[in-house]
N, C-alpha and C positions, 0 to 999 in steps of 0.2 A: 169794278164789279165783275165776280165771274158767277153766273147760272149755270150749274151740272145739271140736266134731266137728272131726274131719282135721285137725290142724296139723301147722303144716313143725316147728313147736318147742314143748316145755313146760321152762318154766322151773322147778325147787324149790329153794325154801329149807327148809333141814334144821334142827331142833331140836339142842341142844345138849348135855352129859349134864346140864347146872344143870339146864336144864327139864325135862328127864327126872324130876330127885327133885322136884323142888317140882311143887303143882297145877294149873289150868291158872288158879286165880284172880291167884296169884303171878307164876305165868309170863307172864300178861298186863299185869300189873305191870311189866314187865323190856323190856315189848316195846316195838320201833320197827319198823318196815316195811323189808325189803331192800332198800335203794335202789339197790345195785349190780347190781340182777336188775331193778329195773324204768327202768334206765338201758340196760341192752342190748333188754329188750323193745321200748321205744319205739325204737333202734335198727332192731331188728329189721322193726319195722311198718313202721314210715317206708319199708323198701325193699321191702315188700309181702309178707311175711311173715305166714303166721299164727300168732297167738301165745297159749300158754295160760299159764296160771300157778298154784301152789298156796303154802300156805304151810304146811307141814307142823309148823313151830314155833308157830304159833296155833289151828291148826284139830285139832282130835278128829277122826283119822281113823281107820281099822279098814286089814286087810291086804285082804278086801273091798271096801271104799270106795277104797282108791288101785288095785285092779286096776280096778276098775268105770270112775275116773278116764283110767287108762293105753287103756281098751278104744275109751272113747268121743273124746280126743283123735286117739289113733293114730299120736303123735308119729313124726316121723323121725328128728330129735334129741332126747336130753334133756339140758339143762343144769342144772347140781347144785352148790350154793354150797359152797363146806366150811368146814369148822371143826375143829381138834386136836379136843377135847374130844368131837367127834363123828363119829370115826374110825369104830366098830365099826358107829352107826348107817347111816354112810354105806355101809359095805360090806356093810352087810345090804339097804340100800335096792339096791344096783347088783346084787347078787344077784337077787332078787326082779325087777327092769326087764330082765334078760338071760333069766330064767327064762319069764318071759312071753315074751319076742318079743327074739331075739336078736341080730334085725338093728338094732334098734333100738341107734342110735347115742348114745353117752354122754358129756358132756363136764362137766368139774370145773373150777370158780375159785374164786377167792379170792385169798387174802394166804395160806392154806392148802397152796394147790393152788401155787402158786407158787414157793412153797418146798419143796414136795415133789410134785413132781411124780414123780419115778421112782417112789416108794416109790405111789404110786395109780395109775400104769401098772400097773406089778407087782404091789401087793397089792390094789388095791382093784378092778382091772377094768376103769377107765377105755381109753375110746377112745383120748381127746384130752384134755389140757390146754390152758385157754385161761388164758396170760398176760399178767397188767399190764393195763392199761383193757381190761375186755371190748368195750366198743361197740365198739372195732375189730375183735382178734383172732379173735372169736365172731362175727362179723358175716365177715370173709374166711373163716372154719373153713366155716360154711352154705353160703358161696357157692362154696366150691370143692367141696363134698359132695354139691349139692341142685342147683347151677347152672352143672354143668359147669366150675366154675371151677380153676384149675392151683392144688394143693395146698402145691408145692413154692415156689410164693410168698407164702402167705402169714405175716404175721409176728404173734411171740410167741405161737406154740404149742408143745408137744411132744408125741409121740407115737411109737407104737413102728414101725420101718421094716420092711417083709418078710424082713430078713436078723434084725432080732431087736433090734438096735440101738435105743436109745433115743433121739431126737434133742428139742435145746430151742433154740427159733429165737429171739434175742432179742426181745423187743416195744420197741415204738416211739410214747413217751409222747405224747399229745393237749395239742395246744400252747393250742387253741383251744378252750374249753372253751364260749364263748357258742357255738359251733356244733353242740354237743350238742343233741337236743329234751329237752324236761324230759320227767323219770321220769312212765311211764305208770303212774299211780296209779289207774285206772280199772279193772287187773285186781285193786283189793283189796278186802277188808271191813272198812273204815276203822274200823267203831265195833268190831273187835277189838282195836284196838291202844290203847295209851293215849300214845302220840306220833305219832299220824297221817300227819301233816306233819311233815317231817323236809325239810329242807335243806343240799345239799352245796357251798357257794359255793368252793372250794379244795380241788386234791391238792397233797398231799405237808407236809412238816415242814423246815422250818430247822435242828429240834435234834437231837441227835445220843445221846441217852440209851441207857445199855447194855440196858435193858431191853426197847426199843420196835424193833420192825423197819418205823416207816413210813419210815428215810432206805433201808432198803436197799428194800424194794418201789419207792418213787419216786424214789428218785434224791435227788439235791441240790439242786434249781429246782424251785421252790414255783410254780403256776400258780393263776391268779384268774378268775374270771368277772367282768364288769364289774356293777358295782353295780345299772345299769341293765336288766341283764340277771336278775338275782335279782330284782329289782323286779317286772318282767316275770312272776317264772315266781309271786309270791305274789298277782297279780292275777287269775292264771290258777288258783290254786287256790280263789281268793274263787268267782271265777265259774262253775269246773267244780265245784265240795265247799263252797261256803261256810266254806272257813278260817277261823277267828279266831285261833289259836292257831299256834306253830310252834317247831321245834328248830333252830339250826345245828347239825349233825353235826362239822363242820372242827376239826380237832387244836386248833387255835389260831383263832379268827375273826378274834381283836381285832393279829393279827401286825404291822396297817398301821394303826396309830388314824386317819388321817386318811381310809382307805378305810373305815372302820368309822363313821367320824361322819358322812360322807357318806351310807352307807345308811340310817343313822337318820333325817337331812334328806330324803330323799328318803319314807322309812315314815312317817314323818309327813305328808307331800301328800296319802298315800290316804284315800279316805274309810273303810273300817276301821280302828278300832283294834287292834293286835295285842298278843298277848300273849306273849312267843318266852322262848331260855333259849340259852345259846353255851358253850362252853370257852372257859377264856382264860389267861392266864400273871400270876403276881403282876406280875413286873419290867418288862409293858409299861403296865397299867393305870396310871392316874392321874383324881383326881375329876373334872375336867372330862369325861373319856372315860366313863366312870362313868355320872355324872349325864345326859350324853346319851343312854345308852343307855336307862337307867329313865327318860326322858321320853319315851323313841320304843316304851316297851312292854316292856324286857328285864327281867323279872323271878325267873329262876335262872341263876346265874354257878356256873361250875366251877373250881377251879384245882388244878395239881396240884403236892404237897407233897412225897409221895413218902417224905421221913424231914426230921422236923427239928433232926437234928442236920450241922451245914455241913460237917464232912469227909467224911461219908456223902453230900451231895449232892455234892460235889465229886470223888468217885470213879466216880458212877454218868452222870457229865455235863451233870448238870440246870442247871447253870449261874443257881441261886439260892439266895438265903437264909432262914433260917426268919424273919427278921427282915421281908423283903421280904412274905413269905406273909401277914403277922401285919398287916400296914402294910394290906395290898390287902383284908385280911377286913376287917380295922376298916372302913376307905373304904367296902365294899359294901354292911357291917352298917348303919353309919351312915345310908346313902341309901334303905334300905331290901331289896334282894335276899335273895333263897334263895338260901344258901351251898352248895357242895358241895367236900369237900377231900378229894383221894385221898390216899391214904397205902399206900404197900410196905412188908411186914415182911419181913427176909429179904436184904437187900441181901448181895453181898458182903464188905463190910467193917462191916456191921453184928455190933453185938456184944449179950449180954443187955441191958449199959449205956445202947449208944444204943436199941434198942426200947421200952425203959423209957422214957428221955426221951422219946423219940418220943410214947408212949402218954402222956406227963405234958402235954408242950405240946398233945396233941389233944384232950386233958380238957379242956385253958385253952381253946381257938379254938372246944369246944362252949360250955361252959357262958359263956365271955365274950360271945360273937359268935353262937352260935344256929348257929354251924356244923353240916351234915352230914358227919358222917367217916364216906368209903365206904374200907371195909381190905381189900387183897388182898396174897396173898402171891408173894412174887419167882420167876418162871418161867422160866425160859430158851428161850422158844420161837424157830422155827426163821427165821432171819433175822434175830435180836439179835445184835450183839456180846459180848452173857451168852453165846449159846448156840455161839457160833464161837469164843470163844477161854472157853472154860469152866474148863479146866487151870491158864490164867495166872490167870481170877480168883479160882483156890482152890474151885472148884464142882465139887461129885460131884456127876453127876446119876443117880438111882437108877432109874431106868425111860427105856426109850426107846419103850411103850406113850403113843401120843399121847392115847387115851381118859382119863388121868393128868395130861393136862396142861391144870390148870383154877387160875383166879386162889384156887379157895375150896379149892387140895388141896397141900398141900409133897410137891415131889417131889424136892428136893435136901437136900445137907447143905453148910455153908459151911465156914470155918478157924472159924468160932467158933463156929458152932449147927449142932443138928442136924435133920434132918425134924420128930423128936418136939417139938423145943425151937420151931418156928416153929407147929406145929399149936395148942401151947401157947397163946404169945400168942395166935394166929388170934380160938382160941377165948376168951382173955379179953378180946380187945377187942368184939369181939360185946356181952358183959357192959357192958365201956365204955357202948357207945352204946345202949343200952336203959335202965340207968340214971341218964346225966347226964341 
């Protein structure tokens, strides 16, 4: 948390309702730094901006302590991350910042905010909506607000027009992403977090999964930072924070193996050694890639399974097999990594049959392979293909209270199972992974 007296801007990030029920020891547990807030911050500064920040999903704050906050900034904007899951908090928070001082401007993003932007014009009180890569749109929304600048050109925003009308201006993706500054991490309190360092080397996704809305957020073209330039920004955290440690954030890191060994060869030249952890896909790994990576420092791989039964992935788009999963855990196990394997209950063509198997193969990849099985269950949030054509995949969905819509809560019924019947498993897989 940093508080400027007078800023042109405060930036928050909002708790989610997971961290609402768990304490803040757990919650800390869960935690990474908002790097898409401290990507427009540094934005922001760069063109002389004052910038404050909070992070209201790590910090114990009271309804006292954030007016106290709001008193002493004196923001002219505030911009407010969102998240489904933390709809009512959001609308409690934009309450209370209108209540206070009403001229006080409000603006929301996200992958949230983006997909629903009417529904937080209208119910939530929003100004403005900033879409798609904030460093832009959030950076023209300021300068047409604050610096005289023409409103009516800036892009990937929406907001409501004087006749009532709700307008949404497309945004316009950032080609160039080494022209970004790196995330100003200097407005946080780094030993809150237990992934500090978090890096974003890539937007957007190649795959097209029904569950995932990163192809409709970004589009179809996948952008990269060049190697050199992530290099760049992890010398810069040695020397500003003493890094040792670090996350790739990127849906997929490893999408380019030869861009990926490359960085390795290059993390290796540093005189740090690091200690990092990336997502990656079974069907691109191979040991050579592997082994490079655990010699340059990677020590937790992720991959995502989703269900291992191959008609179930084959419906949902994942374009792999449980075979392929099992091949790339061995490999990891073998060289030594921290596994982590997601797994969805709930698909729609999942049935009691493939859950079961599912739950049977993810006993085998723990107790063989020392596997992590993290289980969530199937969501249809807003920008999936789950959630746009819901009817063809056989999905009731029972609430359209987004506060309901959380990986750890069934909010649907499928042709085969019902909310009760996925809550079910939910909770016997819990059981699973406590006791393998």
């Amino acid at each position: 948390m940093k508080i400027i007296e007078n800023s042109d801007v405060l930036l928050i990030n909002v708790p989610t309702s997971r961290s609402a029920k768990i304490n803040k020891v757990s919650a800390r547990m869960l935690s990474m730094p908002p790097l898409g807030l401290l990507y427009i911050a540094s934005s922001l500064s760069k063109t002389d901006y004052i910038v404050s920040f909070v992070d209201l999903a790590i910090e114990s704050i009271s309804m006292q302590d954030f007016t106290n906050i709001l008193m002493k900034a004196n923001p002219k904007i505030i911009g407010i991350s969102t998240y489904y899951e933390s709809w009512s908090a959001i609308k409690s928070l934009v309450r209370v910042i209108k209540s206070y001082n009403n001229n006080i401007i409000v603006v929301g993003g996200g992958v949230c905010a983006n997909f629903c932007n009417y529904q937080m014009i209208e119910e939530l009180r929003f100004d403005y909506i900033s879409l798609g890569e904030g460093e832009n749109s959030f950076l023209q929304l300021c300068n047409s607000l604050l610096r005289n600048g023409n409103l009516y050109e800036c892009e990937g925003i929406s907001y409501r027009k004087q006749n009532g009308e709700i307008v949404r201006k497309r945004p316009i993706r950032i080609t160039d992403l080494d022209s970004l500054p790196f995330p100003d991490r200097s407005l946080l309190n780094l030993e809150k977090y237990v992934y500090p360092f978090t890096i974003s080397t890539a937007r957007g996704c190649p795959g097209r999964c029904v569950f995932c809305s990163s192809y409709s957020f970004w589009g179809k073209k996948v952008y990269f930072r060049t190697v050199e330039n992530i290099i760049e920004e992890i010398k810069y955290m040695v020397l500003n924070f003493k890094a040792k440690e670090f996350f790739i954030v990127d849906d997929t890191f490893t999408m380019m193996p030869k861009r990926t060994k490359k960085f390795c060869d290059l993390l290796l030249e540093l005189e740090t050694f690091f200690i990092w952890g990336c997502e990656s896909r079974a069907d691109i790994v191979d040991k050579d890639l592997l082994w490079s990576m655990y010699l340059a420092g990677c020590r937790k791989i992720q991959f995502g399974l989703e269900s291992a039964h191959d008609k179930v992935l084959r419906s949902i788009n994942k374009n792999i097999t449980f075979k392929q999963v099992e091949n790339a855990t061995k490999l990891a196990h073998d060289i030594g990594f921290d596994i982590n394997i997601s797994v969805i209950i709930g698909h729609a063509e999942d049935t009691k049959e493939t859950i079961e198997y599912t739950l049977e193969k993810s006993r085998l990849l723990k107790e063989k392979y020392n596997a992590n099985m993290q289980f969530s269950i199937n969501t249809p949030y807003p920008g999936t293909d789950l959630h746009q054509n819901a009817v063809e995949y056989g999905i009731e969905v029972l609430t359209d209270n987004y506060d309901f819509y959380s990986t750890d809560n069934a909010i649907i019924n499928t042709k085969y199972l019902t909310a009760d019947d996925l809550r079910y498993y939910y909770n016997s897989v819990l059981g699973i992974r406590k006791s393998v």
